[in-house]
LORO-645267 format. One line per field, with one value per residue (C-alpha): residue in three letters; x, y, z. Coordinates in pm, 1 decimal. Example, Ala and Ser with C-alpha at 12.3 -4.5 7.8 and 13.67 -1.06 7.14 Angstrom:
LORO-645267
code	[ALA; SER] .
X	[1230.0; 1367.0] .
Y	[-450.0; -106.0] .
Z	[780.0; 714.0] .
end
This chain:
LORO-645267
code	[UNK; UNK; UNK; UNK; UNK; UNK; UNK; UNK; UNK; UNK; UNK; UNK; UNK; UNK; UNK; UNK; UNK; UNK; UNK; UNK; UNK; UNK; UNK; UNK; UNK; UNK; UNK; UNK; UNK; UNK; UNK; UNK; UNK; UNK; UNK; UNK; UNK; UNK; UNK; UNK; UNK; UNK; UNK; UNK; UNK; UNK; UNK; UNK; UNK; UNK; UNK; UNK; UNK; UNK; UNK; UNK; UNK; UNK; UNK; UNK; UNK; UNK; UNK; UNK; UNK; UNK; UNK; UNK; UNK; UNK; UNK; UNK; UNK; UNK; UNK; UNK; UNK; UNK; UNK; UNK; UNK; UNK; UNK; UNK; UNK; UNK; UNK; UNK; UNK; UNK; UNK; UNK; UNK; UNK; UNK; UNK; UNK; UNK; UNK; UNK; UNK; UNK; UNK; UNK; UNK; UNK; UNK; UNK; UNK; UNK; UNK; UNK; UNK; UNK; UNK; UNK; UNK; UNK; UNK; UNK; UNK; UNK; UNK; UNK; UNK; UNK; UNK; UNK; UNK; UNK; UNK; UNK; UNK; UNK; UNK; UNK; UNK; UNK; UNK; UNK; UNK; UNK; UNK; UNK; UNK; UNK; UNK; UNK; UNK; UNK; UNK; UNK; UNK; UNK; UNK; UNK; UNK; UNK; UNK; UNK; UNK; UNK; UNK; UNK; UNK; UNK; UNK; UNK; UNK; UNK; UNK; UNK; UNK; UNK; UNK; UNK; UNK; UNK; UNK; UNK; UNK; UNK; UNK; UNK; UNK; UNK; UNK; UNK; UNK; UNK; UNK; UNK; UNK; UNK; UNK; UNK; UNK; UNK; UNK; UNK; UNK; UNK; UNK; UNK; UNK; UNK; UNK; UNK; UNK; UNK; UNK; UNK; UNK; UNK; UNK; UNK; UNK; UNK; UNK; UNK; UNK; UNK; UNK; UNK; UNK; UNK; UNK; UNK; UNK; UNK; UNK; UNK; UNK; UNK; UNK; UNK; UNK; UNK; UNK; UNK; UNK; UNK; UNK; UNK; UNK; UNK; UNK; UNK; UNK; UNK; UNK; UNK; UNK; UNK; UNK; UNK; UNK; UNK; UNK; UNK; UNK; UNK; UNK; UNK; UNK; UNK; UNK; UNK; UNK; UNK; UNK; UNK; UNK; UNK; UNK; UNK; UNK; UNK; UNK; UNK; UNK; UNK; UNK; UNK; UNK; UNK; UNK; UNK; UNK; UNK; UNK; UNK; UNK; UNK; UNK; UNK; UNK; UNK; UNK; UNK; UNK; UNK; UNK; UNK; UNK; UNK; UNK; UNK; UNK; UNK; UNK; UNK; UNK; UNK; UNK; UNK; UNK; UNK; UNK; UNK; UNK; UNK; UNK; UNK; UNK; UNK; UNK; UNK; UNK; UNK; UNK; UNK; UNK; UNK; UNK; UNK; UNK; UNK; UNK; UNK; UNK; UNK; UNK; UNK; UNK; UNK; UNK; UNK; UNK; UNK; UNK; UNK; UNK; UNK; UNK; UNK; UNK; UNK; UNK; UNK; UNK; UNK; UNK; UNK; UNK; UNK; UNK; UNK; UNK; UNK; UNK; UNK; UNK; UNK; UNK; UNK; UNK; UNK; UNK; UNK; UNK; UNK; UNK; UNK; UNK; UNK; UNK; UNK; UNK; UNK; UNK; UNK; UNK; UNK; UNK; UNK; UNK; UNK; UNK; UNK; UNK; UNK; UNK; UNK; UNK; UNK; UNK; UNK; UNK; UNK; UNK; UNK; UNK; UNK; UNK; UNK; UNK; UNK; UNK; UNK; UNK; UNK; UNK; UNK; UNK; UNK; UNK; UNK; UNK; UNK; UNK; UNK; UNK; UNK; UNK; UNK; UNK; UNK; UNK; UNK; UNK; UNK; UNK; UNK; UNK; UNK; UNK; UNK; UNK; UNK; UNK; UNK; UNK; UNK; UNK; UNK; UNK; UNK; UNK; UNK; UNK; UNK; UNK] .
X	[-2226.7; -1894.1; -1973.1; -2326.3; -2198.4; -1906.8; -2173.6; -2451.8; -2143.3; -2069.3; -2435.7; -2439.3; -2153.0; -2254.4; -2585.2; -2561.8; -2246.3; -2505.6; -2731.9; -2493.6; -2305.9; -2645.3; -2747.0; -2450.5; -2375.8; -2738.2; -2629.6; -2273.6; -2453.5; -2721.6; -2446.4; -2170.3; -2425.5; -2567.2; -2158.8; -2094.2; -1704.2; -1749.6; -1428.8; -1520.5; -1687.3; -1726.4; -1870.3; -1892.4; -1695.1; -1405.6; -1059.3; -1028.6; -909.2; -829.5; -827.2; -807.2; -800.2; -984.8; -893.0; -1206.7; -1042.0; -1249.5; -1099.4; -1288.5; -1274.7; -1340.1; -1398.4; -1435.5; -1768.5; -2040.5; -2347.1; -2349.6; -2117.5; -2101.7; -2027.4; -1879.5; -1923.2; -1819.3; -1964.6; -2224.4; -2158.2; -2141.2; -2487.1; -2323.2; -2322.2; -2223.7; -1892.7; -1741.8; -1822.3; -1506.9; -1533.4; -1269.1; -1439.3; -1304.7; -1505.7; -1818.2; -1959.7; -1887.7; -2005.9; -2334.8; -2429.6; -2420.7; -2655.2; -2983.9; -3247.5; -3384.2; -3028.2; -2963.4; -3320.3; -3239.2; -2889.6; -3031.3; -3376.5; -3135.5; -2970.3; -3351.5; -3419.0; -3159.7; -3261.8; -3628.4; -3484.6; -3277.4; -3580.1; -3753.9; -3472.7; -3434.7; -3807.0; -3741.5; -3520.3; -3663.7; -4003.6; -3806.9; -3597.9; -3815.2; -4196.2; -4454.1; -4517.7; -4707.9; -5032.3; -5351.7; -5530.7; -5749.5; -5802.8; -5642.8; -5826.7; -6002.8; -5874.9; -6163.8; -6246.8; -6061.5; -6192.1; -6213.5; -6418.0; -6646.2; -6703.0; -6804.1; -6494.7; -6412.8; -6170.0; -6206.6; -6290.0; -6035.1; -5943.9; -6011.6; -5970.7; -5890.3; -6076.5; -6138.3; -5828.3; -5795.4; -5527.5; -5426.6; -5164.6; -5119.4; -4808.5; -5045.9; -5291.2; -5066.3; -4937.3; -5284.8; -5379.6; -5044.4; -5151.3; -5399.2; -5196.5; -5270.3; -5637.3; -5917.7; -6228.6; -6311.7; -6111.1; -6316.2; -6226.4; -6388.1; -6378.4; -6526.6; -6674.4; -6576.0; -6770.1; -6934.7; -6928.5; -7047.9; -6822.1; -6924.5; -6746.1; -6702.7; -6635.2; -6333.1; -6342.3; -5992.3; -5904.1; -5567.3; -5481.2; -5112.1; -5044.7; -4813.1; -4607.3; -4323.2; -4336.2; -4713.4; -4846.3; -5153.8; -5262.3; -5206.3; -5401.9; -5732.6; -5692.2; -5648.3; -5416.8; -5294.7; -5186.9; -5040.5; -4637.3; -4609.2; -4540.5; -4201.2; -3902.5; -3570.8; -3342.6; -3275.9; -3051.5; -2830.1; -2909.5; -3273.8; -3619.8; -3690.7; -3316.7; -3387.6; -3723.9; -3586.9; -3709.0; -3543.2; -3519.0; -3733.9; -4015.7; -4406.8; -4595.1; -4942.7; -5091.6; -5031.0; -5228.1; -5460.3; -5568.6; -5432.1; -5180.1; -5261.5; -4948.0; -4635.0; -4825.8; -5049.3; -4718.7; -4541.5; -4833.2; -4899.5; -4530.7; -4548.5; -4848.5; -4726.8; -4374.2; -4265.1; -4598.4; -4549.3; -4691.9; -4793.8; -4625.8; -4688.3; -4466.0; -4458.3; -4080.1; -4008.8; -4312.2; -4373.9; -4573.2; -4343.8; -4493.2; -4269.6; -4286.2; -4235.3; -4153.6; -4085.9; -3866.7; -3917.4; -3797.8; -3884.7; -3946.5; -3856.6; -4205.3; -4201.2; -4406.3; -4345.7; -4372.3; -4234.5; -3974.3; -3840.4; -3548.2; -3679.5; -3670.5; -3881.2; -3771.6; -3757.2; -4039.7; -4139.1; -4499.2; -4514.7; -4418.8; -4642.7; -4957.5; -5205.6; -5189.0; -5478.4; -5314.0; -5042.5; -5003.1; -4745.8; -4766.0; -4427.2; -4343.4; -4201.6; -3910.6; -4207.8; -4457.6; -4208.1; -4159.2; -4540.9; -4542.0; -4188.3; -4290.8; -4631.8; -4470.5; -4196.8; -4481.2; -4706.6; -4376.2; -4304.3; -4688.5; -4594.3; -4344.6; -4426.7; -4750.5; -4574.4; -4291.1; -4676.4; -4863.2; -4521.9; -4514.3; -4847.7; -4855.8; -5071.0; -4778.6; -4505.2; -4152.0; -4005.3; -4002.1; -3747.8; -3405.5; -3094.8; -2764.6; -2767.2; -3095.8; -3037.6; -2751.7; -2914.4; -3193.6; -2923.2; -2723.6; -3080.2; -3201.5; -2895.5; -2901.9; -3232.0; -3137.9; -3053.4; -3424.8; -3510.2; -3223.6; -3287.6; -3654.0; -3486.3; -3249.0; -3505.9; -3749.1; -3445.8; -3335.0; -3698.1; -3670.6; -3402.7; -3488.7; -3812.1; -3625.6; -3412.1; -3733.8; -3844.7; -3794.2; -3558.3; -3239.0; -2918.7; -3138.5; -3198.0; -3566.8; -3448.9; -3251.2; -3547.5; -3778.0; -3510.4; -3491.1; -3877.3; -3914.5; -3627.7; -3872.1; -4159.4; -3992.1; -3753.5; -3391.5; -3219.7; -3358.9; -3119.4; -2796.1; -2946.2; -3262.9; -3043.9; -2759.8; -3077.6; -3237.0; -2868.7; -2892.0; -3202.9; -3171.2; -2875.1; -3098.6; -3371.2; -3168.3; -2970.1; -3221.7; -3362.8; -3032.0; -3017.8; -3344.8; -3263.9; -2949.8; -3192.5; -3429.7; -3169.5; -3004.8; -3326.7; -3379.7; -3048.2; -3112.2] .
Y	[2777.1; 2692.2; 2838.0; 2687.5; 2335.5; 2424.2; 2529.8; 2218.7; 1961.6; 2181.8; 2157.1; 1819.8; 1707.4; 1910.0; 1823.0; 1447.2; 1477.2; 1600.4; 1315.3; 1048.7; 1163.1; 1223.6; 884.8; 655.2; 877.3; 744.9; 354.7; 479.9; 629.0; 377.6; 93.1; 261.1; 291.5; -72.4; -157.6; -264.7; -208.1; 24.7; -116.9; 166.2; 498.7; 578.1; 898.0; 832.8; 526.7; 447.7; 474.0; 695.7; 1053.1; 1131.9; 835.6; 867.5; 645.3; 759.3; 688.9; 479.6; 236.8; 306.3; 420.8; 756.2; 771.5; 1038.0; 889.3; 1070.9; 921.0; 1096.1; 883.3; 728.1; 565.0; 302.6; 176.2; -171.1; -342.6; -584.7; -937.2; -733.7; -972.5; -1264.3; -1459.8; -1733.5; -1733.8; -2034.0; -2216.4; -2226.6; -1829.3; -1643.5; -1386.3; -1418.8; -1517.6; -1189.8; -977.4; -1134.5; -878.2; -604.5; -785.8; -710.0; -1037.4; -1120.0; -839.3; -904.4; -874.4; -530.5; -378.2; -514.6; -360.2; -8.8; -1.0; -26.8; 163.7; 444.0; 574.0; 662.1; 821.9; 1040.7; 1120.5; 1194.3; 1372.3; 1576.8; 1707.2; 1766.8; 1972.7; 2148.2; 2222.0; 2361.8; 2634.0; 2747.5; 2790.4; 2987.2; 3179.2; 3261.7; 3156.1; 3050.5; 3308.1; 3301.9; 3364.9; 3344.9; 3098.7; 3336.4; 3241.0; 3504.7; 3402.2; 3043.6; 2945.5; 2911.4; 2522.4; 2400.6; 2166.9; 2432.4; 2652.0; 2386.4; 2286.7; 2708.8; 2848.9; 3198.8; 3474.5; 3635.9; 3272.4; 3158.3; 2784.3; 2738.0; 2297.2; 2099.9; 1728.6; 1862.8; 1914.7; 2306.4; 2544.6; 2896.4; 2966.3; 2848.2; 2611.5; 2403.1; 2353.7; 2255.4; 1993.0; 1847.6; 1821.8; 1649.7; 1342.6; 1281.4; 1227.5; 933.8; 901.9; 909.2; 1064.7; 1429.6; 1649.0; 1881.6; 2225.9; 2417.6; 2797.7; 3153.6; 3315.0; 3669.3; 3951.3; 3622.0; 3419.7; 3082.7; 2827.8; 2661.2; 2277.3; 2272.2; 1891.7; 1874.7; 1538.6; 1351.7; 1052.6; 866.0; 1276.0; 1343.6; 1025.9; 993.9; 1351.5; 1388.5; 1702.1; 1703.2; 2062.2; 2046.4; 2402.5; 2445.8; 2104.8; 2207.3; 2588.1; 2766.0; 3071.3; 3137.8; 3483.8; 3734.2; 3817.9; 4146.6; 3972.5; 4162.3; 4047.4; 3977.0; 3849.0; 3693.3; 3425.8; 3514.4; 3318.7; 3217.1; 3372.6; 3633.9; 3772.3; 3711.5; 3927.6; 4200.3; 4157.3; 4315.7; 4293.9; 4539.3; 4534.2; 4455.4; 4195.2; 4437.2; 4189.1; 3848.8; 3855.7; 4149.9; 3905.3; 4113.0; 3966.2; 3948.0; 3832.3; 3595.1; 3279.2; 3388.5; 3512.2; 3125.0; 2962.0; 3137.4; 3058.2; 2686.1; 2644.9; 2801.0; 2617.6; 2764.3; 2981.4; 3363.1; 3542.9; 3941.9; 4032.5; 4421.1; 4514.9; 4817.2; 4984.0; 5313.4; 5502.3; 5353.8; 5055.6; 4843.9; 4589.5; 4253.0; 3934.6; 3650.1; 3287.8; 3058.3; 2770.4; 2342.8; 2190.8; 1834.8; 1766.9; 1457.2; 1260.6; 1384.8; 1679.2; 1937.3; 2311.9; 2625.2; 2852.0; 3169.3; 3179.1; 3452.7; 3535.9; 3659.2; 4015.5; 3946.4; 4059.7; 4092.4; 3921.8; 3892.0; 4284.4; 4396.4; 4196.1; 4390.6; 4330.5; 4068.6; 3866.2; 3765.7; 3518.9; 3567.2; 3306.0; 3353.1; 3031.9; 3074.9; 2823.4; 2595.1; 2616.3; 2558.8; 2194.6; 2029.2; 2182.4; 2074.5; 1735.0; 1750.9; 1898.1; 1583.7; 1337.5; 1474.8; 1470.2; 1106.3; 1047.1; 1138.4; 997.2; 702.1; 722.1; 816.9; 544.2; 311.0; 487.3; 462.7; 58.0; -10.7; 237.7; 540.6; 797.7; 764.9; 685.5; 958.3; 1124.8; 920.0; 1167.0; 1067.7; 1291.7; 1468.5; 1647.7; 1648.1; 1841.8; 2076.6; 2137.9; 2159.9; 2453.0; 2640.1; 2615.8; 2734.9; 3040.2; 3103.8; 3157.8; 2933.4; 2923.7; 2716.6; 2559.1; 2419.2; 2326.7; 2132.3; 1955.9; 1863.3; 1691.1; 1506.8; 1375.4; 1238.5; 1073.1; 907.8; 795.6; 614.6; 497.6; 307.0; 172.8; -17.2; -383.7; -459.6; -650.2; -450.1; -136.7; -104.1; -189.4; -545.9; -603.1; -465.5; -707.5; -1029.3; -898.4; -876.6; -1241.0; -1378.9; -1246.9; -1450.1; -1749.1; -1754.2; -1805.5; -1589.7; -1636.6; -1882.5; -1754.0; -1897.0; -1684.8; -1386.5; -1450.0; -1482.4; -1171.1; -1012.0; -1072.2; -983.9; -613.6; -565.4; -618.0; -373.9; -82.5; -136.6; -109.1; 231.8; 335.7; 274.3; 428.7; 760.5; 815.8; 720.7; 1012.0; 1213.6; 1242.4; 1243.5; 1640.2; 1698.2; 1626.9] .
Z	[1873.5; 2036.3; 2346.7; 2363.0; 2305.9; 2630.1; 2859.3; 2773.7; 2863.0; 3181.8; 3249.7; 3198.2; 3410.9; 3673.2; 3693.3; 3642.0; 3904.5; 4194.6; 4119.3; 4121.5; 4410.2; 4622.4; 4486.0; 4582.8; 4897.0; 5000.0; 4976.5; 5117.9; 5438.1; 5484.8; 5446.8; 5662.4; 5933.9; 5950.4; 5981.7; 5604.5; 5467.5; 5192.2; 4900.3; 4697.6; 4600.9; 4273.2; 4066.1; 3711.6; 3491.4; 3335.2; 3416.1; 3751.2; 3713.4; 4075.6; 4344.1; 4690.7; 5018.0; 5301.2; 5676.5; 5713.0; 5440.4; 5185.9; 4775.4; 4635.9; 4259.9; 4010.0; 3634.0; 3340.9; 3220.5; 3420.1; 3333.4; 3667.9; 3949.5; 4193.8; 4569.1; 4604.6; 4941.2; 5050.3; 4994.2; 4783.0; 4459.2; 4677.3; 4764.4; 4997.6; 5336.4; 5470.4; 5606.4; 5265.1; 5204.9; 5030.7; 5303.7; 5577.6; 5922.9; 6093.9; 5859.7; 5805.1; 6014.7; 5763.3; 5459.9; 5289.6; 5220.1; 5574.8; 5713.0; 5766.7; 5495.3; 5669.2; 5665.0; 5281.3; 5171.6; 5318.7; 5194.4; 4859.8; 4922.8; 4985.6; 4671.5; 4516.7; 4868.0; 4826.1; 4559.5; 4635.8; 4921.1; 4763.3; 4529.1; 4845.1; 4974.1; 4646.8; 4582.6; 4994.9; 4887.9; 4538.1; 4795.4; 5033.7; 4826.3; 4551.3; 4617.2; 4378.2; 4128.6; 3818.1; 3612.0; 3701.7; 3477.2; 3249.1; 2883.1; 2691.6; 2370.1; 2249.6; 1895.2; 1573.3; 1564.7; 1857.3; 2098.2; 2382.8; 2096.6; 2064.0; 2420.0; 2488.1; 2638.9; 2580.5; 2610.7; 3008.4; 3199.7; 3451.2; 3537.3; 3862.8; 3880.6; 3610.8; 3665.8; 4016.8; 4087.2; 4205.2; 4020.1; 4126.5; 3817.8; 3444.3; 3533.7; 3753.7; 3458.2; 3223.9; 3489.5; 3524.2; 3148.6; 3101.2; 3315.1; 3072.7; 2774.2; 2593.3; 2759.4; 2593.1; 2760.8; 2899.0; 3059.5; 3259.3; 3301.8; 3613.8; 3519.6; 3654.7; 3338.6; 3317.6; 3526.5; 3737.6; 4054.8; 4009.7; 3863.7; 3526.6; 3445.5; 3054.4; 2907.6; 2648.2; 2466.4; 2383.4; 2226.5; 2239.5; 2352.5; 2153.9; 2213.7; 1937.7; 1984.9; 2053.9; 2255.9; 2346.0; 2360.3; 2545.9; 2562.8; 2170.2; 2124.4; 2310.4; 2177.9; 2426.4; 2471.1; 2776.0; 2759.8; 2450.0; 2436.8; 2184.9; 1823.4; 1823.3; 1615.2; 1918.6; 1736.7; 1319.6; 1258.8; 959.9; 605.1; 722.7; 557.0; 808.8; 657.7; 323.9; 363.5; 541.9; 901.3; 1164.2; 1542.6; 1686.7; 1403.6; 1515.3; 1306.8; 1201.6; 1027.5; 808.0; 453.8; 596.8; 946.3; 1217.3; 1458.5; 1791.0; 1925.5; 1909.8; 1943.8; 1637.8; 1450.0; 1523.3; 1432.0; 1136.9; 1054.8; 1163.0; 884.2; 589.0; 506.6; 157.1; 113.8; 47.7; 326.9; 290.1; 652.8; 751.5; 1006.9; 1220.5; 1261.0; 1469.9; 1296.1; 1018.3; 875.4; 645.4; 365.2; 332.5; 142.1; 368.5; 258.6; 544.1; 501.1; 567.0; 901.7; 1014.0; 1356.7; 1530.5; 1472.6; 1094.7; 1076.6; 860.6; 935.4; 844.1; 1032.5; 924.0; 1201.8; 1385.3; 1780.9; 1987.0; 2183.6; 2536.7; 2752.6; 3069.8; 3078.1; 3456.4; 3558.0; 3264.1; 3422.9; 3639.4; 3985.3; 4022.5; 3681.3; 3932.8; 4164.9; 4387.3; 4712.3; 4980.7; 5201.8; 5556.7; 5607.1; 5795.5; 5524.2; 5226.0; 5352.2; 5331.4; 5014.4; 4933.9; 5012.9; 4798.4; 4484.1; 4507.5; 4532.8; 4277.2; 4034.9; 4096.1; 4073.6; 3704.5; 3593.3; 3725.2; 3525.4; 3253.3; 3209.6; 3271.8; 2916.4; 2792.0; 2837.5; 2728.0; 2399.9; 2499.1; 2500.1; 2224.5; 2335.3; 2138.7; 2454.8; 2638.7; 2685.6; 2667.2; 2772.6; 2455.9; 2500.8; 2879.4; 2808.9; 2599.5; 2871.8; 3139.0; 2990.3; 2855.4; 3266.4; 3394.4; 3111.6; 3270.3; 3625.6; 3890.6; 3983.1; 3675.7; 3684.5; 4064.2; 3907.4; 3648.3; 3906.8; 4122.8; 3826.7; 3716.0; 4061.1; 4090.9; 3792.5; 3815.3; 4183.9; 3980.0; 3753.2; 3958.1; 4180.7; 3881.1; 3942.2; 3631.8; 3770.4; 3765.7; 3882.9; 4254.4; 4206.4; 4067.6; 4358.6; 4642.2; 4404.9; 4483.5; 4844.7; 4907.7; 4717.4; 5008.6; 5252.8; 5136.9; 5089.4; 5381.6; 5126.3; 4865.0; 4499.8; 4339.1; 4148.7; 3855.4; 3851.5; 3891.6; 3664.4; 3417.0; 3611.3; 3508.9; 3164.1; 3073.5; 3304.8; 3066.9; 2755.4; 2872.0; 2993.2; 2694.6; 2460.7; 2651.5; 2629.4; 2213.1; 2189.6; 2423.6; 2184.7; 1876.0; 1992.9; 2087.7; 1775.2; 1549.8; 1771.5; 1600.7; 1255.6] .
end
């Protein structure tokens, strides 16, 4: 537990560290280049831990708080630039406030570009390095009384677009259906019906689509399994049920109450529905079949569901070796071709959350599912337990995020200060210190308040 804890701070420092840095290294650059004296350079807050001067004048501080930083120009804070201006006469070529509006717009454009950039660049060497592998989209199985059941889907049919939209692996159609949460409508799903050639479009009604969860399954929601990992016990957590009933790693769920088990999905499902119900569990172990008792105990999830658990693991497996050869999908870039689609996977991410953070404003998708550091520490040090591969993915989804979160026009962001910059333009003089001191005040309120509610979410996961 210990250890776990150690490694999801590490994580966390680490990866916010890159962010930030790449962040306010983009308004260092962009500022140092249209002639602006840089004061400082800061990664993270608080009291510095290591400070430096640099021969270009400039003081580079390390602080022990690494939930974001900060480069301080100057005349950055200062809006006046006439005779009476604080700035001394011999340097009012290096202030910010007395560039041009062009150069102050790209000075701050340029902390989110880096950080778009930098998920380009990222996204670059997880295409070069490693490729695009994964499943091919066939439906493993349809679930009784689901909304795929219903629409006709069955067991054998591959996705090939979902809304139009073509898909070559199982990761791309889960990224579609997810920009449809909270919508209410049809999702269309374009398949190849087993043994056949033409493509079929099945329509999937949704309404207000897990609009309210908290971590929205969409797969599990329409019912449809994506492929079957053996129903194998990995690992038991000391003191839980699957202890108590005398589980093991290594033993095969058979069958639940005489309905065969099909796989781990089936098993966690079964699990998930039957909180504090006895459960006739046959397992298979070595050569033998083995007849258990299994009661599995409450847990409350964050949006106050109830379900069952047993505190069981699955045993690793290898789904992707164990796949025939036409299951997997397996596409190499060349260092040429891993930049278009580089820059297409960056776009179609901030596509998203940009959407997102919009359903999130106006009520469609619940805001449980704002993060804060807590459970991006957590995802941090599971990513990089993973393999640097994931762990790159997760990097690069988080720089994009944060470079749209700090295009939204709230003052004290960089999107709040573009917005002032763009309204200069149109009026021909700087919005008046009044507007922004209120501007200031209320940007502190709203990031504030996400701030409370990340933590809030953050430690309901705990609980």
């Amino acid at each position: 537990m210990l250890q776990t804890v150690i490694l999801n701070i590490l994580a966390l420092i680490v990866t916010l560290g890159i962010l930030v840095t790449i962040h306010e290294f983009g308004h260092f650059w962009v500022a140092r280049r249209c002639g602006v004296k840089v004061l400082r350079f800061s990664i993270g807050f608080g009291k510095a831990v290591k400070s430096w001067r640099g021969r270009d004048g400039t003081e580079y501080v390390i602080a022990p708080i690494p939930l974001g930083g900060y480069v301080k120009m100057l005349g950055q804070d200062d809006t006046d630039t006439s005779a009476g201006s604080s700035i001394p006469d011999d340097e009012r070529d290096k202030a910010f406030n007395f560039k041009p509006l062009w150069q102050r717009f790209a000075i701050v454009a340029a902390g989110p570009l880096a950080n778009f950039l930098l998920a380009i660049v990222v996204f670059w060497v997880i295409n070069v390095t490693y490729g695009l592998k994964g499943i091919a989209p066939v439906i493993a199985d349809v679930r009784e009384d689901s909304v795929a059941w219903y629409a006709g889907l069955q067991a054998g049919d591959e996705i090939v677009a979902v809304d139009g939209e073509p898909v070559d692996i199982w990761q791309q159609v889960t990224m579609q259906l997810l920009n449809r949460l909270g919508e209410t409508g049809a999702i269309t799903l374009t398949v190849i019906p087993e043994s056949q050639t033409e493509a079929v479009d099945y329509s999937l009604p949704v309404s207000n689509w897990l609009s309210s969860q908290a971590e929205p399954d969409p797969m599990r929601d329409l019912g449809l399994v994506q492929f079957r990992i053996p129903a194998v016990i990995g690992t038991v957590v000391p003191g839980g049920s699957a202890e108590a009933s005398g589980l093991q790693p290594g033993d095969r769920i058979v069958s639940v109450n005489n309905t065969a088990v099909q796989g781990w999905m089936q098993w966690v499902e079964i699990i998930r529905a039957s909180a504090e119900l006895p459960l006739d569990v046959v397992v298979q172990r070595e050569s033998d079949q083995v007849r258990l008792q299994v009661i599995p105990g409450i847990s409350n999830l964050a949006d106050g569901t109830t379900i069952g658990m047993i505190g069981a693991g699955v045993q690793p497996f290898d789904l992707f070796a164990s796949l025939p050869p036409e299951m997997r999908r397996d596409v190499t870039y060349n260092p040429l071709s891993a930049l278009p689609a580089a820059i297409q996977e960056t776009w179609e991410k901030s596509v998203f959350v940009l959407d997102s953070i919009k359903k999130m404003l106006v009520g469609l998708i619940s805001v449980k599912n704002i993060n804060g550091p807590i459970t991006i520490a957590q995802v941090a040090g599971e990513t990089a337990s993973y393999g640097l591969e994931v762990y790159l993915g997760f990097l690069a989804i988080l720089s994009i995020s944060l470079g749209v979160l700090n295009l939204l026009p709230i003052p004290v962001l960089d999107g709040g200060h573009l917005l002032y910059y763009t309204i200069e333009a149109i009026i021909r003089r700087p919005v008046p210190e009044r507007i922004q001191a209120m501007g200031l005040q209320l940007g502190l309120v709203i990031i504030g308040g996400i701030m409370v509610l990340a933590f809030y979410n953050d430690v309901s996961r705990l609980l």
